[in-house]
C-alpha positions, 0 to 999 in steps of 0.5 A: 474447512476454515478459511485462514484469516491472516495477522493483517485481516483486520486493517480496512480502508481508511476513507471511507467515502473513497471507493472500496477497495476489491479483495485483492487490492486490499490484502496488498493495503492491509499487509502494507498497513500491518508492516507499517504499523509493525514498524512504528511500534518498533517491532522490527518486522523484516524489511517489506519489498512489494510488487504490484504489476497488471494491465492498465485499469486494474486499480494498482494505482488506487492501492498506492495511493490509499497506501501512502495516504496510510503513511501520511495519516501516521506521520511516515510519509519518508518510510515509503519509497515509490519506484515505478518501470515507466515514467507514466506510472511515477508521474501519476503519483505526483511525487518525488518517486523514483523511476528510470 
């Protein structure tokens, strides 16, 4: 049986002296990095809406910030809106996210 290799598959950590990311925290960057991309190329892809929820120390906090490090790297840095549940979680990103 073949495993289904997705459009964004091959989309990979862009520093590579950070640590890597797990499996699941880089299918969240790469279809993130993928929209991006998708965006910039002006191919219109439907508008991306994405949850990451865990506990504390499951690494969602690593995945916004090598995403929006993503963003920055291509200039796109106003494309991407941050909202968090609590103020901790926004405070964390040290930026003009938005949370209640």
């Amino acid at each position: 049986m073949k495993s289904k290799v997705h459009k964004w598959a091959h989309y990979t950590n862009l520093d590579r002296k950070k640590p890597a990311l797990n499996t699941e925290q880089k299918q969240a960057y790469e279809i993130i990095a993928w929209d991006l991309d998708q965006m910039l190329a002006r191919r219109h892809p439907p508008t991306l809406r994405m949850i990451m929820y865990g506990e504390g120390g499951t690494g969602k906090l690593k995945v916004i910030q090598t995403v929006t490090e993503a963003f920055a790297s291509r200039n796109s840095s106003t494309m991407l809106v941050k909202v968090a549940y609590t103020g901790i979680a926004g405070h964390k990103w040290q930026d003009d996210s938005l949370y209640p």
